[in-house]
N, C-alpha and C positions, 0 to 999 in steps of 0.2 A: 535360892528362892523357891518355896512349896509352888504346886501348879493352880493350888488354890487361892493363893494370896496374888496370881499374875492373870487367872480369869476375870478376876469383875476388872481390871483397867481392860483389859486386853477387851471385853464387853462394851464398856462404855468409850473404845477407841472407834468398834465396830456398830457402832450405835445409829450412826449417821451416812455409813457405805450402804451401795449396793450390794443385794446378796450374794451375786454373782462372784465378789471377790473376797467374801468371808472368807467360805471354806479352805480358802488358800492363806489366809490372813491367820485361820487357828490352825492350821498346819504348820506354819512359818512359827508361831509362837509354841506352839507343843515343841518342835523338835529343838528349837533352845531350851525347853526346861527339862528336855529328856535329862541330858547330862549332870545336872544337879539332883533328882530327884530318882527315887528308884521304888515309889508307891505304886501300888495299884493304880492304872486310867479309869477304872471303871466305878471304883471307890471313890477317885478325884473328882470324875465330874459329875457324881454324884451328891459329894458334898459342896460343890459352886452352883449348883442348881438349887441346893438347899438355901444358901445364903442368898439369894436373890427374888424382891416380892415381885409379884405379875399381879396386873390389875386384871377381873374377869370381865370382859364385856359378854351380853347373853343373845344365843342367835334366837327368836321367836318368829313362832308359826302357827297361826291361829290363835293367836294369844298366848303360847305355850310357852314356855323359854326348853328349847330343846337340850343345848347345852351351854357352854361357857368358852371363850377363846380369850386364854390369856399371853399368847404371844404375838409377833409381827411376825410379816410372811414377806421377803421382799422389801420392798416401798408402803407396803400397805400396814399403819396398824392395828392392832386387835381391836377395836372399836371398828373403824373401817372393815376388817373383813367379816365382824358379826355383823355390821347393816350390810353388806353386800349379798352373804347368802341369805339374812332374811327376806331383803327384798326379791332375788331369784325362787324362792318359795312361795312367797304369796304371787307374785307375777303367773307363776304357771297356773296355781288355784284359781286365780278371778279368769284366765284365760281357758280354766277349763281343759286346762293340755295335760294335769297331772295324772300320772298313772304310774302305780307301786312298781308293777312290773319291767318296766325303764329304768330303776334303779340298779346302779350298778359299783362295784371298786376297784378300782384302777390302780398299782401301787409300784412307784420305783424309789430310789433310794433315797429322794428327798422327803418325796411326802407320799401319803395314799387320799387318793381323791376320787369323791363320791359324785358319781354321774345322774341324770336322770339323759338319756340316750346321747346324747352331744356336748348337752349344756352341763358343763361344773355346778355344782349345788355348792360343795365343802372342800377344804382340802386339809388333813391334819399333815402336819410336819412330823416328826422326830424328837425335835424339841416338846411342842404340844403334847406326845404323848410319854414323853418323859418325865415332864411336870408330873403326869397323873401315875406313874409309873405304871404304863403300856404300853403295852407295842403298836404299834400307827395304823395297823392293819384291824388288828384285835379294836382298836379305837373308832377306824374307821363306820364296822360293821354294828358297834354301840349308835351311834351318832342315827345310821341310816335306818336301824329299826327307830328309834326315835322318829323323826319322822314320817316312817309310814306306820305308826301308831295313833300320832297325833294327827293325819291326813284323816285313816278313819275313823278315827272319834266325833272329831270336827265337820266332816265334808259334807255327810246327810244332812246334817241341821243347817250349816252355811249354804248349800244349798237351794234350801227350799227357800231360805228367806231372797236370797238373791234372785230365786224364779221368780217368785211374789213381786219384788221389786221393779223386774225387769218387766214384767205384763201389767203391773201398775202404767207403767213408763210408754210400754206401747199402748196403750189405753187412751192417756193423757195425751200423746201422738196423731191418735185417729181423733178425739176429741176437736183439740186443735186444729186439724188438717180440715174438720166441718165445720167450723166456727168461721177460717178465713173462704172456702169455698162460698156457705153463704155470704157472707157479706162482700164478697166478688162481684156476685152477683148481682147485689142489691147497686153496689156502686158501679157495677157498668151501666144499670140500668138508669142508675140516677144521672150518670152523667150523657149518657143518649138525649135525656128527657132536655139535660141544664142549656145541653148544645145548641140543641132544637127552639128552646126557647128564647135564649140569648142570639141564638145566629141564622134563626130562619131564612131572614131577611136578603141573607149570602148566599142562600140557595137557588138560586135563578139561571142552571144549565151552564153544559159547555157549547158555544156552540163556532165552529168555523169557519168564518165569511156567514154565510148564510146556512148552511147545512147544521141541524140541533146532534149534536154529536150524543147529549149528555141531556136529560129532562131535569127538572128541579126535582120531581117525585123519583128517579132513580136515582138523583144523587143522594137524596134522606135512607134510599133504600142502600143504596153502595156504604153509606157509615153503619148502617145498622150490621150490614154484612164485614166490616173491617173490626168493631167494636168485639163483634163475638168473634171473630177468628182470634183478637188480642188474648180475650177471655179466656177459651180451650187454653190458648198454648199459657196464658200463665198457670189456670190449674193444673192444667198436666206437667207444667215445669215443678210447681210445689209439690205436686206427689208424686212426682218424681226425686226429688231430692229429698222428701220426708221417706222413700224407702231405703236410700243406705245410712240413716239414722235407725228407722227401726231395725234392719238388720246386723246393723252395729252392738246393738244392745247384747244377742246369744253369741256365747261363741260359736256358737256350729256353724252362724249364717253370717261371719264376719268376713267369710271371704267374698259370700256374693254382693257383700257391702262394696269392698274393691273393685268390685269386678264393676258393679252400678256406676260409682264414681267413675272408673277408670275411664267409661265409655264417653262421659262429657268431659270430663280434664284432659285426656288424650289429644282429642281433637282441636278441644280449645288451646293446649301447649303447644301442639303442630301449627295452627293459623297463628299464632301469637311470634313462633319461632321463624315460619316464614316471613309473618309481615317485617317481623326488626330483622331478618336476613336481607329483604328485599328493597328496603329503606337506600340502599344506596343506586341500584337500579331505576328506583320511584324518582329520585332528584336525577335523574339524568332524563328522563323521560320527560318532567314539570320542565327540566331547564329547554329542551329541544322546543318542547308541545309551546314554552312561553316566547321561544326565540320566532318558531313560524309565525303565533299569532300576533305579535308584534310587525314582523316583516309582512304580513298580509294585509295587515292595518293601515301601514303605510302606503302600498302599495294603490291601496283603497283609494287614500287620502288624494295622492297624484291623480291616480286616475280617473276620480269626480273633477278635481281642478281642470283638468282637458277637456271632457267632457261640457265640465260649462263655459269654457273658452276661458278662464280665467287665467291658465297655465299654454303658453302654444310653444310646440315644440318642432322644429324645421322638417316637415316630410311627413307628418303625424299627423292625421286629421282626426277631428274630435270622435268621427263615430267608432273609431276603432279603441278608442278608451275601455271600454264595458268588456267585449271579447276577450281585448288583450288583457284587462286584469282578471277575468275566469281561467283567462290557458295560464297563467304565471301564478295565480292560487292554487290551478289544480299541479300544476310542476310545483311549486314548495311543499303542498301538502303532500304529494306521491314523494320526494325527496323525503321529508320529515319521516313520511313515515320507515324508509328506508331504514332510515338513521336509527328510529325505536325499538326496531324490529326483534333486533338478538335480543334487549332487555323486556321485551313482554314475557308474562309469564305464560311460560310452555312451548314456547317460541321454537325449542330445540328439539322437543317431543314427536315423535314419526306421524303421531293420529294429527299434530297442527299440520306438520309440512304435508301429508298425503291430503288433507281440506284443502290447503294453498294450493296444492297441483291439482287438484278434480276440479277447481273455482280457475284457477287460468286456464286448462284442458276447456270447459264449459265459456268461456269470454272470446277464445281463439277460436273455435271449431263455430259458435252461432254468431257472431258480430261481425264477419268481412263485410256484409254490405251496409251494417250498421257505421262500423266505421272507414265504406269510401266514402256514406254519407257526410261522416262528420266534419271527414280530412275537405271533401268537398262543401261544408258550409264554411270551414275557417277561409278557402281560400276567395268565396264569395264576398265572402265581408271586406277581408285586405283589396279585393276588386272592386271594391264600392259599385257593384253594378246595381243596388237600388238602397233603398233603405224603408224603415216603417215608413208608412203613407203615399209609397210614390204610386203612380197607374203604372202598371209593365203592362208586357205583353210576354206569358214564355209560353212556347212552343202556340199552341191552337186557346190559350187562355188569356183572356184578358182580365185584368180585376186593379184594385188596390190592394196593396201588400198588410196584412193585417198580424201578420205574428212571423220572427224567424228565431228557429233552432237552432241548433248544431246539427241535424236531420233531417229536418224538414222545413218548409215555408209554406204560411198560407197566404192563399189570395179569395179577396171578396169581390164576386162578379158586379158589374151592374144592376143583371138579374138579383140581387143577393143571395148568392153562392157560393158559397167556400168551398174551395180547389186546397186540395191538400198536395204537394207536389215536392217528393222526394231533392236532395239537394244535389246526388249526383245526377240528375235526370238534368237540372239546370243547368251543371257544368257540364254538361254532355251539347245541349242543346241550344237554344238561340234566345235571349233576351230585348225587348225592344222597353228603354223607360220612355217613357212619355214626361216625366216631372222631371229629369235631371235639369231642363232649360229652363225650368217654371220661373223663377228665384231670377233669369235672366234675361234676352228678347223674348222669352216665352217656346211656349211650342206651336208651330202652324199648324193648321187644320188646313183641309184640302177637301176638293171637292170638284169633281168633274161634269161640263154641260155641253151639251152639242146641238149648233146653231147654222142654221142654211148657212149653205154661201150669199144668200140674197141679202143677209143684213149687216152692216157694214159692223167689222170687227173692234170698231174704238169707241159704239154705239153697245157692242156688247161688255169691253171693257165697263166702261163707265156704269154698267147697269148692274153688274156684280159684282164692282167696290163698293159701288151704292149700299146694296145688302148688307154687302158682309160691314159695312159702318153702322149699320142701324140693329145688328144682331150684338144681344146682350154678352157680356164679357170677353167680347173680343176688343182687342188694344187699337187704339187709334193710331198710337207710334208704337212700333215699326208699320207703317200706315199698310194692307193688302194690296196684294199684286193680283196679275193673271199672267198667265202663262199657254199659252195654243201650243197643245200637247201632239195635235197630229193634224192633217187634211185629208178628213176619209173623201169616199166616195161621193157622201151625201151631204157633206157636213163638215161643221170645224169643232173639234174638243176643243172648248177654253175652260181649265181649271184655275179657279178662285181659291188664292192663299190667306189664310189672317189668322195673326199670332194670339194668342192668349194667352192667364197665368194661370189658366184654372182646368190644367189636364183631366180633371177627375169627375168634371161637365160637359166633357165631349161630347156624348152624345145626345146631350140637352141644347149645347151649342149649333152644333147638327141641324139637329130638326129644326131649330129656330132659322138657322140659313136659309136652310132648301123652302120653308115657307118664306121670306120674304125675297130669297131668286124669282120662284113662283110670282110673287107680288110684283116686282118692279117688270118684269119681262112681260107681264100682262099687262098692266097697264101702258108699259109703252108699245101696244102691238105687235111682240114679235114671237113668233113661234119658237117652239124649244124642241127640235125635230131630234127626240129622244124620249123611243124609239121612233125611227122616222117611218114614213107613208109617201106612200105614191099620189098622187092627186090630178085628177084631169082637170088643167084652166082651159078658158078660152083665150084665144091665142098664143099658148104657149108662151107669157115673156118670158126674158132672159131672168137665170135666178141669180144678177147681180144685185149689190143694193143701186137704187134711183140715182144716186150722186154719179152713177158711172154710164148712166142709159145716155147715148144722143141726146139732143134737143130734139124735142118731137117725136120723138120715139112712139109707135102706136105698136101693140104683138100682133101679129098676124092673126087672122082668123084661121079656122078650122076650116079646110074644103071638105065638105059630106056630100058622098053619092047616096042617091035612094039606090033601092032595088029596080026601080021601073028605070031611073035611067041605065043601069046598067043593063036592062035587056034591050033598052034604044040602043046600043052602042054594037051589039050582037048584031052582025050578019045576016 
């Protein structure tokens, strides 16, 4: 068999392989038909390339048809690899990147292939330049003056109209870019005006408790001031991104187009990247953050029930409800946050943990007395040694308790005074309540008088339970006593005791006694020898009272010398 009559099968066997194992596939078949044939090779496959038609596909550039490819290269066919270098020729033209001088030919033993610095433009085969009977190299250097014949022809006039185009385009651009600027304008102003009009009405200050934090004319003024700040950053957002559009347009300035972009997509891909990084931190965080406020809630919930006696619990008295659920919210909440801590963001970062160490360094080094205050208000409270409203007495002050801390406790005088008095000062020092018995027999009041021995002791009883019965808000039951505190010299101390509910009237209770003591001891004639006096009587009686004199009893008189009898009596 001729080697021409075994090419075109041996072609159409190879029609559908990779090229890669051609070359080996017409070696394998050449060296079978050696032995039969003893023609020229150069004759043979001269005339099997004659007997074989090639379609031409054309490669164009600028409209040009440069030249024609009528084989396959590869996987690739000649239709395929003419639109392939077309479209890498006009790509570099609209990009502006061509330039003759880049052009180069590369050539090893498959193919010679035409460069512009990196990038493949062409590549002829063997084959290809056999069809046209050339040499691949000699083929190649046709192709590339082509080319840059048709670049210069073409490129002034393609060109200019493309400049024209493109400064059309940024025209149309800035057109635009003032078309929406005013009418920003217009529509922030209109809607200032629509708000104003529609929602006046909602402008009536912030203000809390009583202090106007916020005027209704600064709030008109604070929207006016938030509307334009919206304003700026929209316009400066649109011309902002209307500049790597116009510098999109040249290629000279397409990289500061990227570079424009890069600066907001950058930033925005990193928060975007973090946040769905962070998404599973976030739910551990919602799950802990939901778990305390749940268990705080509850907490709550108990601890109003005790509070209003609804809930009692053995050993537990109601006023310790409040305290105890601040120390057990602020312990879940310090726990919780324990718990958050590694998943906040930055939490790991040396500038968080050296903040956390200068904020504990600063809480340790100035709070010792703040918190023996504090340690000293909790243990006040578990001592129930008073609570709001009671009278005390600590150390030299007397008042009603009007506010307690964790620091501190006031008190409001009689005088109305508020005493402000640290809480370790209290556990340091002496507490007297006057209210804890209110609610029970009451509290006594007391009060001391001192009465000759001349009048008889069950006469002064009676005369200052009298009083203290007829003195407002004192109890009838537990009915007042008295009590003979001492036997001075001159005199007997009887103190009058009477209970009350109303510790926080003392010394309205007070006054009202000491004036009707005053009262009943007047009227019944008896002196109240405080402070007591000397007094010259006649006769000297005894200063018992009368129930105890003899019968008949008369005082002696006074024997008085003149002076003349005493010079009678002289020698």
């Amino acid at each position: 068999m001729r080697i021409k009559e075994i090419f075109p099968v041996m072609n159409d066997f190879c029609h559908n392989l990779n090229l890669m194992y051609k070359p080996f596939l017409l070696l394998f078949f050449l060296m079978l038909s050696l032995p039969a044939t003893q023609v020229n090779a150069q004759e043979t496959a001269s005339d099997s390339l004659e007997s074989v038609e090639y379609e031409a596909s054309p490669v164009l550039f600028y409209e040009d048809t440069l030249f024609f490819i009528r084989t396959k290269f590869g996987p690739y066919s000649a239709e395929e690899r003419a639109k392939n270098q077309s479209e890498r020729l006009n790509l570099l033209t609209e990009d502006e990147a061509f330039d003759t001088a880049k052009i180069n030919i590369i050539e090893d033993e498959l193919s010679a292939e035409i460069l512009h610095g990196d990038l493949v433009l062409a590549s002829i085969t063997t084959l290809d330049a056999k069809l046209l009977g050339k040499d691949k190299n000699e083929l190649a250097q046709e192709y590339a003056t082509a080319i840059k014949d048709s670049y210069v022809k073409n490129h002034g006039e393609k060109s200019l109209i493309k400049n024209l185009i493109r400064t059309g385009i940024i025209l149309g651009i800035l057109i635009v870019l003032l078309i929406l600027v005013k009418y920003i304008n217009k529509g922030f102003n209109s809607l200032i005006n629509f708000i104003l009009r529609k929602w006046r009405n909602y402008f009536r200050g912030i203000k809390i408790k009583n202090i106007e934090v916020l005027s209704a004319k600064k709030e008109e003024r604070l929207l006016f001031v938030i509307m334009r700040i919206l304003k700026v950053i929209l316009i400066f957002t649109l011309i902002y991104l209307s500049l790597p559009i116009a510098f999109s347009i040249f290629p000279a300035t397409k990289g500061l187009s990227s570079i424009l972009l890069n600066y907001v997509i950058s930033p925005l891909k990193s928060i975007g990247i973090s946040f769905f990084g962070y998404i599973p931190e976030m739910i551990m965080i919602l799950i802990a953050c939901s778990i305390a406020y749940y268990l705080v809630k509850g907490i709550n919930l108990i601890s109003a029930e005790v509070a209003n006696g609804n809930l009692s619990i053995p050993g537990f008295y109601p006023e310790w409800a409040k305290p105890t659920f601040n120390l057990v919210k602020m312990l879940v909440i310090a726990f919780t946050f324990i718990v958050i801590f590694p998943y906040l963001p930055g939490s790991d970062s040396p500038a968080f943990q050296g903040v956390s160490v200068f904020l504990g360094l600063l809480i340790s080094l100035g709070s010792s007395s703040a918190i023996s205050n504090i340690i000293a208000g909790l243990v006040i409270i578990y001592m129930r040694a008073f609570k709001l409203g009671d009278r005390v007495k600590i150390g030299e002050t007397t008042g009603d308790v009007i506010e307690k801390t964790m620091l501190v406790t006031r008190l409001r005088t009689i005088k109305n005074e508020e005493v402000t008095i640290p809480n370790a000062s209290i556990l340091n020092g002496r507490t007297i309540n006057y209210s804890a018995e209110a609610n029970g027999p009451g509290l006594i009041l007391h009060t001391t008088i001192t009465i000759g021995y001349d009048v008889e002791w069950r006469q002064v009883h009676e005369l200052l339970i009298g009083a203290a019965l007829k003195t407002d808000m004192v109890l009838k039951e537990p009915k007042p006593f008295v009590l003979q505190t001492s036997l001075d010299d001159f005199y007997v101390s009887y103190q009058i005791n009477a209970y009350t509910a109303t510790p926080e009237k003392a010394a309205q209770i007070y006054s009202e006694l000491h004036s009707l003591i005053q009262d009943a001891f007047n009227e019944a004639g008896v002196e109240i020898m405080s402070p007591h006096f000397r007094a010259a009587r006649d006769g000297n009686p005894l200063a018992v009272p009368p129930s105890y004199l003899p019968e008949g009893y008369v005082p002696p008189s006074f024997k008085i010398k003149s002076s003349a009898e005493n010079q009678e009596q002289k020698p």
